[in-house]
C-alpha positions in Angstrom: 1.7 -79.2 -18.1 -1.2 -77.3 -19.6 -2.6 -76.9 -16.0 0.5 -75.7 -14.8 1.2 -73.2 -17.7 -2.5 -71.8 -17.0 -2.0 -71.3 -13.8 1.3 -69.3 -14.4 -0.8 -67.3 -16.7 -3.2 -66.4 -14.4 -1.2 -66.3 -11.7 0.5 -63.9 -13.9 -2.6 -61.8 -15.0 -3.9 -61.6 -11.4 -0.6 -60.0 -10.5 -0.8 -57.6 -13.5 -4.4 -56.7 -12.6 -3.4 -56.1 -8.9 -0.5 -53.8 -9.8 -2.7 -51.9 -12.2 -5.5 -52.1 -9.4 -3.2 -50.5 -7.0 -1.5 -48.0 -9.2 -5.2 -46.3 -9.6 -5.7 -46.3 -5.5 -2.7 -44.8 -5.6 -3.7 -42.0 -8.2 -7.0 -41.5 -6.8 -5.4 -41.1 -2.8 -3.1 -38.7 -4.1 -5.9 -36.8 -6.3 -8.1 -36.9 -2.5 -5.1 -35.6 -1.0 -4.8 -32.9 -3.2 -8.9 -32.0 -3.2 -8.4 -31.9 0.2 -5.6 -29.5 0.5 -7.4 -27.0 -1.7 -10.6 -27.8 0.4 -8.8 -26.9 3.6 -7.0 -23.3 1.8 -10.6 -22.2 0.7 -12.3 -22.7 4.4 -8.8 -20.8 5.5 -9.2 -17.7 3.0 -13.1 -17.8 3.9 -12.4 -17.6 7.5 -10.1 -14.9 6.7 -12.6 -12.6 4.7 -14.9 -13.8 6.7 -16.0 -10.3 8.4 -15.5 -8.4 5.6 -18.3 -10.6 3.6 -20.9 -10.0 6.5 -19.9 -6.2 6.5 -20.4 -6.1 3.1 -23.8 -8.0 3.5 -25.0 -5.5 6.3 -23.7 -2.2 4.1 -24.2 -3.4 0.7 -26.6 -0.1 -1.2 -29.6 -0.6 -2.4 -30.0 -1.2 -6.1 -30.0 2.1 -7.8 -30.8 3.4 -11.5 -27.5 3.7 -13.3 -28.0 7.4 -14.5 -29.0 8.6 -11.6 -25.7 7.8 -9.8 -23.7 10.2 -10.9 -26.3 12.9 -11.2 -26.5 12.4 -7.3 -22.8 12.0 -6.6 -22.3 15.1 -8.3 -24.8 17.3 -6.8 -23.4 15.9 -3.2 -19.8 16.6 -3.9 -21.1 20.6 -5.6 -23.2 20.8 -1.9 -20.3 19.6 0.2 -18.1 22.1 -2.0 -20.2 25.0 -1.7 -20.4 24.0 2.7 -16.5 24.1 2.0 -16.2 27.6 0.4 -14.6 25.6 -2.9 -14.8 27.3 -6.0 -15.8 24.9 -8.9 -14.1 25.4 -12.1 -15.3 22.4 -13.7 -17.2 19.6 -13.1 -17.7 16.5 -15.4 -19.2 13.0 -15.3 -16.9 10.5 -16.4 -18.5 8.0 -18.7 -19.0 4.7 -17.5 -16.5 1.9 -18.0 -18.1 -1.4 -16.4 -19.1 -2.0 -20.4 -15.4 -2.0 -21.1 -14.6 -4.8 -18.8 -14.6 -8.1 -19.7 -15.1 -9.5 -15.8 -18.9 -9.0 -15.1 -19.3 -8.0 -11.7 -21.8 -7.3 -9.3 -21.4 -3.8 -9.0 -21.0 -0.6 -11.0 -18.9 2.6 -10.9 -19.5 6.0 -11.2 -16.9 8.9 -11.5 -17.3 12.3 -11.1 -14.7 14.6 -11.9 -14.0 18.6 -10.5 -11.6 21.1 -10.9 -11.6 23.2 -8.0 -9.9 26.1 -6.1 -9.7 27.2 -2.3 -7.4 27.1 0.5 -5.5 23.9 1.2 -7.9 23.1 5.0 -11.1 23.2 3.2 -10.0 20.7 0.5 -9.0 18.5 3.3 -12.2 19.0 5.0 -14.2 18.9 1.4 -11.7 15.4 1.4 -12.6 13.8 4.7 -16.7 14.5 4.2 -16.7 12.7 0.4 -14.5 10.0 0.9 -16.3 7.8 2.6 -15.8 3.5 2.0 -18.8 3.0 4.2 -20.8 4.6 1.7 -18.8 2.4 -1.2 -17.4 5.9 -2.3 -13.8 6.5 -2.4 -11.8 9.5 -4.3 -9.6 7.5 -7.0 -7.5 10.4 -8.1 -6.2 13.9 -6.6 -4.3 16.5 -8.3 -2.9 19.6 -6.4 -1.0 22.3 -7.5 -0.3 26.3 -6.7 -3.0 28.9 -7.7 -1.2 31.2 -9.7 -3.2 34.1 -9.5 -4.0 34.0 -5.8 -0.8 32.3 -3.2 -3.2 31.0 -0.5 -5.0 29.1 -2.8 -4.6 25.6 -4.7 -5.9 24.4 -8.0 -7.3 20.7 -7.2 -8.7 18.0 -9.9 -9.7 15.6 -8.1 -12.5 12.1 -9.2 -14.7 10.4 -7.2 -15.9 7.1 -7.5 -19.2 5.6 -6.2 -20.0 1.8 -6.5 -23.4 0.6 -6.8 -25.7 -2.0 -7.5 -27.6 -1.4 -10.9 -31.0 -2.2 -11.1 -31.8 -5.3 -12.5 -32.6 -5.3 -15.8 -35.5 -7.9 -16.2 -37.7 -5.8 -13.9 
């Protein structure tokens, strides 16, 4: 009778241990199944940015010293202006924001800022020759409205933003 009840028992605990056995394949297949799913949607969004990374590794700038940046976009956009027939009525560099952030990313940004004046085809022209993504430099923000004092002319405030790798720091 003893032998009997023991073998119930671990007939019994053998059964208990193979359910609990099986309940953790189970768990585990499913996590696999998951991993895998994930796996397979990050090869499928690499594949689909997959020219824009090497684009961006055949164009990415040079690393550059963070004040000059703006120094040099500015003097570009005043040369291209001047090429224009522009007028400048202001010109300002916008401080720098990456240090407001709380992402760290690889690159930085610079903004210029100008107020301008002249005729509607030269800002389009002025436009076309500083926005340029190639060059990682875009124009974030235009404003246009009506010379007053002159009808053939426009008032313009338009910012320019240049991206760029800072130098690094440790050197």
């Amino acid at each position: 009778m003893f032998a009997a009840a023991g073998v119930i028992l671990l007939s019994l605990w053998g059964y208990k241990s193979y359910q609990n056995k099986r309940i953790a394949i189970n768990i585990d297949r499913e996590t696999a199944k998951t991993e895998l799913q994930e796996g397979q949607l990050y090869l499928s969004q690499r594949d689909s940015i997959q020219d824009e990374i090497e684009w961006l590794a055949s164009h990415e700038p040079e690393p550059q010293a963070s004040e000059q940046v703006p120094t040099k976009l500015q003097e570009l956009a005043a040369t291209e202006l001047a090429r224009a027939g522009l007028t400048v009525k202001k010109s300002d560099i916008l401080p720098d924001r990456s240090a407001e952030s709380e992402t760290v990313t690889h690159y930085k940004v610079a903004q210029v800022k100008f107020q301008i004046t002249g005729e509607e085809r030269n800002l389009y022209s002025w436009f076309d020759k500083m926005h340029s993504p190639n060059d990682f430099r875009v124009i974030s923000e235009i404003t246009m409205s009506p010379n007053r004092e002159e009808t053939s002319q426009i008032d313009c405030t338009v910012t320019f933003d240049q991206w760029y790798v800072p130098l690094d720091p440790n050197l």
